[in-house]
Residue, then its C-alpha position, 0 to 999 in steps of 0.5 A: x483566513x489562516x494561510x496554509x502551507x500544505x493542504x492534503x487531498x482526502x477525496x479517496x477516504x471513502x474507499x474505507x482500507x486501500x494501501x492508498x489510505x494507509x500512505x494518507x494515514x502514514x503520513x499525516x502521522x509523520x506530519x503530527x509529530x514534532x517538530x511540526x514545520x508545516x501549517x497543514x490540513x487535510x481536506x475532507x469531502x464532509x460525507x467523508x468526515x467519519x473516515x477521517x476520525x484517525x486526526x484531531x477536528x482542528x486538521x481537517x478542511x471540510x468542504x461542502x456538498x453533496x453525496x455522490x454513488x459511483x466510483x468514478x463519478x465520486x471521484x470525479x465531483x469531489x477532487x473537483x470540489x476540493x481543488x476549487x475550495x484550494x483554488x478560492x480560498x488557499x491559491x497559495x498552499x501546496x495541494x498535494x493528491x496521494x491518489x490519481x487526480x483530475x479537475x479542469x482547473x487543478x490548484x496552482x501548486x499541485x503535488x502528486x503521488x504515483x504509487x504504481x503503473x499496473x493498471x497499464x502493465x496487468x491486463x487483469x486491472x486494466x480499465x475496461x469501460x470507456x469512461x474510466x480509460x478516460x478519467x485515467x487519461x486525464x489523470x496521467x495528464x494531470x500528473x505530467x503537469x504537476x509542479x512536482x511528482x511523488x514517486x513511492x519507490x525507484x522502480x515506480x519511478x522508472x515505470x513512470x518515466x516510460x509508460x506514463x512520460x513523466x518528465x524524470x526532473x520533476x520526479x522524487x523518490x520517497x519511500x513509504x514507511x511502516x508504521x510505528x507500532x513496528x518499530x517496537x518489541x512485540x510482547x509473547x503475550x500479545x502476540x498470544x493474545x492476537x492468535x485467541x482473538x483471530x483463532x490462529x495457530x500457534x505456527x504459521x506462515x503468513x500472507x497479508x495482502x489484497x487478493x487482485x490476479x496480480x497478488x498471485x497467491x494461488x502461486x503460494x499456496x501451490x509451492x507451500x502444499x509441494x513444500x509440505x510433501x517432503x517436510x512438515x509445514x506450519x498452516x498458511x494464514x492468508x489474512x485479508x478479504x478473501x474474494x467470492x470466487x463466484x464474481x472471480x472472472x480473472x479479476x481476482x485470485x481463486x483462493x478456494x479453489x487452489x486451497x481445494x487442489x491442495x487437498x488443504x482442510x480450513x486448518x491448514x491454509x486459514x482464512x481470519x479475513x481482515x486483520x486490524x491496524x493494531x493487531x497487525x505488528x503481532x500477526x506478522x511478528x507471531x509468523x514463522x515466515x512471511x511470503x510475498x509471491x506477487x508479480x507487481x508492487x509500487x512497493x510493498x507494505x506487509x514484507x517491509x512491515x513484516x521485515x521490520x517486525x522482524x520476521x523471516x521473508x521471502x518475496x518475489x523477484x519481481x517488480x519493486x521487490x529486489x529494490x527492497x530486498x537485495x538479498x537474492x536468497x530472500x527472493x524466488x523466481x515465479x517460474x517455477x512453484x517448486x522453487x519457492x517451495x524450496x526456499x520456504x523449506x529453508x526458511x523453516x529449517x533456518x529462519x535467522x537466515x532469512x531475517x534482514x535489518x530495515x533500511x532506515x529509508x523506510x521509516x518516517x524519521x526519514x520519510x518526514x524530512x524529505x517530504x518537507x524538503x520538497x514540499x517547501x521547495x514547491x511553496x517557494x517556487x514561482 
C-alpha cells in the first residue's frame, strides 16, 4: 500500500456549502498546486463522493459503509469510520480533521483545525440537546490531545486558549486564504453579466454571508435605511439563503421583518439567495461596498474576499475584525446603528477611501508554505 504522508478528513462534505467546506476546497487547491511535497488524499465516506467532484479521482480515499440520517449521528459513524481506516491502513500519515472530531481511538498523528468558540460564547447557537453538548465535549477533548492544533487566526486562538484550554504550545495561527479567482482583475463585462444572471442592480451595497442571530444583518439593514433618509443610497443586496422567519425562533436573523420596518420594497434590499463560487469575485467587485456588521467571526471569508477584490469595506469592531482590518475607519462599533449609517454615507461619497491593500498572509502562496511546514513537523515527530 502506498504510504501517505497527509490524509485529510472529509467526513463534513455532506453538509453541501459551509465555511468549513470552503477552508477544505482552499486547501486541497493549495495542495494541488506545484510544487506538490506532500503524498496526500483526501478521505471520502463513499456516500460523500459526489461532493468531493472538485478533486481528481486519484486523491481521494474512499472508505466504505453505510449511509446514516442525522447530524450527529453522521458525524459520529463516519469520523469513527474514517479514523479507523487511518488507524489500519496508514498509522503513519498526518490525520488532519478541518472540522471538530471525536472517535474513541483517534489516528496516532491527528491534526485539527479550531475555526471559532461561538457556539460557547453566542447563546443563540449553543447546543441545546444533551446529546450534542456531549459530542462537543469530546470534541474539545479531543482537540486539547491532538499532536498539533490549527487555529484560523490570532483571535481564534486566543478564544481557544481560554474557553476550550488548549495548551498555547501546540497552537499554529494559519490564516484562511481567499480564493484564486480573487487575485485576478475582474472584466466590466463580466461583472454585467453576473448582474443579468442574478438580476441585480447596476449599484449596490453588499452583504454575503450566513443569516445565524450572530451575523447580525438586522443591524445592517437598520443603519442602511437611516443612511438613506439623508442621502441617496444604492439597494442593499443580501446574497446567500435567506432563513424562513417562520422557523426563526432566535436562531436566525429576521431578515423580512427588518426589510418591512425599513419600509424597504424588494428592489430596494434584494434577495438573489445563493451566489455561486464563480460569480462570487464579480458580485463583490460589481459592489459599491461591502459591509459586515457581524458580532463573531473566527475570521471572516467575504470581507477579505471583497478586500481582495478590491472593494471598499467596513466591518464590525468586533471579534477577528481589527486583526484583519486595522484601519479604525473601516470599522464601526455595534452600539449604535447611526454610527454605521454614517461611515457608509462616507464610504459612498469616497469609496477610495475605504479601500485597502491584502495582506499577503491571506493568500495561498503563503498559506501553503506554513501548513507544510507543520504538517512535516508533525510527520517527523515521535
Amino acid at each position: 500500500m502506498q504510504k501517505l504522508d497527509l490524509i485529510l478528513n472529509g467526513a463534513e462534505l455532506h453538509h453541501g456549502v459551509s465555511g468549513v467546506n470552503v477552508y477544505l476546497r482552499l486547501l486541497t487547491e493549495a495542495l494541488l498546486s506545484p510544487p506538490e511535497t506532500l503524498n496526500w488524499r483526501l478521505a471520502v465516506p463513499r456516500p460523500c463522493v459526489q461532493h468531493a467532484q472538485f478533486l481528481p479521482e486519484n486523491r481521494l480515499l474512499i472508505v466504505e459503509g453505510r449511509d446514516v440520517g442525522g447530524y450527529d449521528a453522521r458525524s459520529l459513524y463516519w469520523n469513527h469510520r474514517l479514523a479507523q481506516h487511518v488507524r489500519k491502513f496508514h498509522p503513519e500519515a498526518v490525520f488532519h480533521s478541518v472540522f471538530h472530531f471525536w472517535t474513541p481511538l483517534p489516528p496516532h498523528k491527528l491534526v485539527v483545525t479550531v475555526h471559532d468558540c461561538i457556539e460557547q460564547i453566542e447563546p443563540s447557537v449553543r447546543p441545546k440537546s444533551f446529546k450534542t453538548r456531549a459530542h462537543r465535549w469530546l470534541c474539545r477533548h479531543t482537540t486539547r490531545h491532538a499532536r498539533a492544533v490549527v487555529a484560523i487566526s490570532e483571535w481564534t486562538k486566543s478564544q481557544a486558549i481560554d474557553i476550550q484550554k488548549i495548551a498555547p504550545k501546540k497552537i499554529s495561527v494559519l490564516y484562511n486564504w481567499v480564493r484564486s479567482a480573487c487575485l485576478q482583475p475582474v472584466s466590466l463585462e463580466n461583472i454585467e453579466a453576473m448582474r443579468r444572471r442574478h438580476n441585480l442592480p447596476d449599484n449596490y451595497i453588499a452583504y454575503v454571508g450566513g443569516y445565524r442571530a450572530y451575523k447580525n444583518v438586522e443591524f445592517l439593514i437598520s443603519a442602511w435605511n437611516l443612511a438613506r433618509q439623508s442621502q441617496p443610497m444604492p439597494p442593499l443586496v443580501l446574497a446567500g439563503q435567506i432563513p424562513d422567519s417562520s422557523t426563526n425562533h432566535g436562531f436566525f436573523c429576521d431578515i423580512h421583518g427588518a426589510a418591512k420596518l425599513a419600509g424597504a420594497s424588494a428592489q430596494e434590499v434584494v434577495l438573489p439567495g445563493l451566489i455561486p463560487d464563480e460569480d462570487l469575485p464579480a458580485f463583490y467587485a460589481g459592489a459599491s461596498l461591502f459591509v459586515s456588521p457581524s458580532r463573531q467571526e473566527g475570521f471572516g471569508y467575504p470581507a477579505v474576499e471583497a478586500i481582495a477584490c478590491k472593494t471598499p469595506v467596513l466591518v464590525s469592531d468586533a471579534s477577528v475584525y481589527p486583526e484583519l482590518v486595522p484601519e479604525k475607519h473601516l470599522r464601526f462599533a455595534l452600539t449604535d446603528p447611526n454610527i454605521l449609517a454614517g461611515r457608509m454615507r462616507e464610504a459612498i461619497t469616497n469609496p477610495d477611501h475605504f479601500c485597502r491593500p491584502l495582506d499577503p498572509r491571506f493568500t495561498a502562496a503563503y498559506g501553503k508554505i506554513r501548513y507544510e511546514q507543520l504538517i512535516r513537523k508533525v510527520l517527523t515527530d515521535s
